[in-house]
N, C-alpha and C positions, 0 to 999 in steps of 0.2 A: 811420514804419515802413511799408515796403511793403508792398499786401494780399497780393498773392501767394505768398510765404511766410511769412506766417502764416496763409493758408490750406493749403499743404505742411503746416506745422508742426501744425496741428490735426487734419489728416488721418493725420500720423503718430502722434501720439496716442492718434487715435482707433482704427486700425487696429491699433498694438501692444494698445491696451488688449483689445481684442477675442483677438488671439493670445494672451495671458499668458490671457484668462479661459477660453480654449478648453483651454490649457496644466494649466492649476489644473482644469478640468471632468474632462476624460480622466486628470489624475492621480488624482482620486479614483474614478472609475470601475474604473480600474487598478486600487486598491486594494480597490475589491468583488469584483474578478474575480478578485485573488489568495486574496481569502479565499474564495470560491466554490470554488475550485479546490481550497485545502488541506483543504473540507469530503469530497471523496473521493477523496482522493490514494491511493496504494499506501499512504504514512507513517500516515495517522491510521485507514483498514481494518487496517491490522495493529495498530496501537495499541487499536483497540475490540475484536478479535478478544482481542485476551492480557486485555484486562478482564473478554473475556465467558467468557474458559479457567478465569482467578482467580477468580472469582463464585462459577463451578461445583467449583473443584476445593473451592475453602474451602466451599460450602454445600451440595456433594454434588449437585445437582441438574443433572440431565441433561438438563434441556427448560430450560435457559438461555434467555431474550429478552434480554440485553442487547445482544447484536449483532446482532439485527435491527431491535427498538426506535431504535437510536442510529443506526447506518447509515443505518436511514429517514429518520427526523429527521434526518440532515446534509443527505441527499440532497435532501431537499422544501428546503429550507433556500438550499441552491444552485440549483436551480431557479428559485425565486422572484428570487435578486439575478440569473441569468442572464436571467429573460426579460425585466428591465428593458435588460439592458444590449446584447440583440440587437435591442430596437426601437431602440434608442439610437444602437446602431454596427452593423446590419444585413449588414457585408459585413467584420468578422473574422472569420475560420475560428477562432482558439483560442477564442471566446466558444461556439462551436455544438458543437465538440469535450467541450468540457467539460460542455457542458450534456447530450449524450448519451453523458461518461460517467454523469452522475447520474443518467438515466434507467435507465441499463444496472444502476446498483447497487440502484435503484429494483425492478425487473422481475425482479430475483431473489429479492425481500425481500415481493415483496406480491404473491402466487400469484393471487390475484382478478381484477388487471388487468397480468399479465403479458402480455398480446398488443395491449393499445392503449399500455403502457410498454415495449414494445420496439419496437412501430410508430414511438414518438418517437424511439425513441435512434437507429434506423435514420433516420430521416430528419434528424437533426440532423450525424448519424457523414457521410452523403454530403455535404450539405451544404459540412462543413465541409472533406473531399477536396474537392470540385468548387471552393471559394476556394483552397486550398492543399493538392497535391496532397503534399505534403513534410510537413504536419502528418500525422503519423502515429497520433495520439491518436484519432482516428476509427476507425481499423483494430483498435487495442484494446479500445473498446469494441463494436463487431461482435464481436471476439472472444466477448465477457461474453455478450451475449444467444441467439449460436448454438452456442458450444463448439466453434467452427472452427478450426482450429491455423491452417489458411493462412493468416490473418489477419495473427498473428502471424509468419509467416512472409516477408509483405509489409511489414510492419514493421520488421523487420529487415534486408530488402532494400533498405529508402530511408537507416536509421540501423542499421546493425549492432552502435553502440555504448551504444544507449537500453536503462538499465538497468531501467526499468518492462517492456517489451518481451521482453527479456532473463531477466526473472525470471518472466514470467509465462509464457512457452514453457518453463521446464525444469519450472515446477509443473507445468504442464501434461502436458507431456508423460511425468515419471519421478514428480514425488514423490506428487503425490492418487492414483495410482495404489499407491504403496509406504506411504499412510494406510492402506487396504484391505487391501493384501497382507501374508503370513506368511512369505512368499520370503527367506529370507536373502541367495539371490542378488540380486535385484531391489533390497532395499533396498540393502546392499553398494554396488551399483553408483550407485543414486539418492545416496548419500553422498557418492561420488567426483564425482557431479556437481555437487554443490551446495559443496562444497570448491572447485573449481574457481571457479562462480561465487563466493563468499567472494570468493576471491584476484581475480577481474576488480572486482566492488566490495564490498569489504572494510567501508566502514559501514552495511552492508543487517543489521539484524538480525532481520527475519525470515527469511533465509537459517539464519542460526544457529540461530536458534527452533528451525527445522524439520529442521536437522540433528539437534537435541538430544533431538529426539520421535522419530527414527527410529533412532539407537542406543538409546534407552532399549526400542525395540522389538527390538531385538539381544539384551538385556539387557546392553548396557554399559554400566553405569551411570558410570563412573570416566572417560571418556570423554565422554559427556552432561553430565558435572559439571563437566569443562574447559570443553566449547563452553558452556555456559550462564554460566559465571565470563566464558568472553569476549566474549559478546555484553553482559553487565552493563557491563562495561569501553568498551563503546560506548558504552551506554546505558544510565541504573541504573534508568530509570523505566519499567521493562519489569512488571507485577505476574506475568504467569503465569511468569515464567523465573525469577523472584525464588522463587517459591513454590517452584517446581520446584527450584532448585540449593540453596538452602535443608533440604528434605529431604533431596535426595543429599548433601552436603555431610555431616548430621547420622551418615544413614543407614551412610555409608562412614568415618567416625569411630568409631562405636558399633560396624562391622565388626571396625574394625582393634584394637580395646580388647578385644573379645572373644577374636580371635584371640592376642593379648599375651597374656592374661590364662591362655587355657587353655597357651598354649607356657611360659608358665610354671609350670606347676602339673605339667605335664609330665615338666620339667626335674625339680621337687623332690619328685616321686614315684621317678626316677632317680635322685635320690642318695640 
């Protein structure tokens, strides 16, 4: 056997061995970043939010910590697997994105050091523009720590079709506003918007949540008891909308039995 390739052959060896273990490295690292990531996605803030609606509505109490408590703790939680994975991989922009959105959710949750946790998200949010200027998840969380629409605005500019982005400019703009307000018009028209978005993405259910909470401020209730049946029909693991259509549900049954009940008694005082 000649030396020369089987020294080729060792080399190729040795060199694939080294890609497959680079391969295997970075997939698991993947896998810490996607679970970082789904620690303060849109999806599981809305999911902690309906826990912490449920808590309060079934224990009455109105100074609820489970959404701040749990928020935090995801948010520390992803910090910690992010700052391993930016000394690791120093020049992805989705690792710095994310990492200041956790700060951003951070900095609204812990009034104490709001200003050295937004100084992070801020410097993680550029960061991760200055590597990719099309990562847009930076501009979002700028959004979170300044309440700046533009943000979102420029967001929308690079991806007009990102529904985090999407959703967070019409809360932004119509519905925490139509929370506050007693406007029939205002809310009216914040319905119509949030319908809309519905129909652009259709498996968002905190669209539906918060359509269901703004007719219920209509007082339509017969109405909030549809979007709440169809937001369930998405997703049944919803607790505050369970609760919620559950009563309406009961509520407009008990309605409609009463009203039977007197149209007939009606009747047979009539004959």
């Amino acid at each position: 056997m000649k030396i020369l390739p089987v020294l080729y052959m060792i080399l190729i060896i040795v060199v694939t061995g080294i890609v497959f273990a680079e391969t295997a490295d970075y997939k698991t690292h993947l896998a810490e970043f996607k679970k970082a990531e789904a620690l303060t996605n849109s999806k599981t803030l809305s999911s902690i939010f309906q826990e912490s609606i449920a808590q309060a509505l079934t224990s009455g109490n109105k100074r609820n910590t489970v959404f701040r408590d749990k928020a935090a703790g995801n948010a520390r939680e992803a910090v910690a697997i992010l700052d391993k994975l930016v000394e690791r991989y120093p020049d992805i922009s989705k690792f710095y994105s994310s990492r200041s959105m956790a700060y951003a959710v951070l900095s609204s949750l812990v009034p104490g050091k709001r200003n050295s946790l937004r100084k992070q998200c801020i410097e993680n949010a550029d960061k991760s523009i200055e590597i990719d200027p099309g990562n847009i998840e930076g501009y979002i969380a700028l959004f979170f720590v300044d309440d700046d629409r533009s943000y979102l605005e420029t967001a929308l500019r690079i991806k007009p079709d990102d529904e985090t982005a999407n959703v967070y400019y019409v809360f932004s703009k119509y519905v925490f506003p139509s929370f506050q307000s007693d406007s029939s018009t205002l809310l009216q028209y914040t319905i119509g918007e949030l319908e809309k978005l519905h129909n652009k993405f259709p498996s968002n259910t905190l669209v539906l949540f918060s359509e269901g909470i703004l007719l219920l401020k209509l007082n339509n209730k017969e109405q909030a008891c549809a979007v709440f049946e169809k937001s369930l029909q998405i997703d049944e693991n919803q607790p505050a909308v369970k609760i919620l259509h559950k009563a309406l549900h009961e509520g407009l049954a008990n309605n409609d039995k009463k009203l039977y009940l007197k149209d007939k008694q009606e009747k047979g005082a009539a004959n």
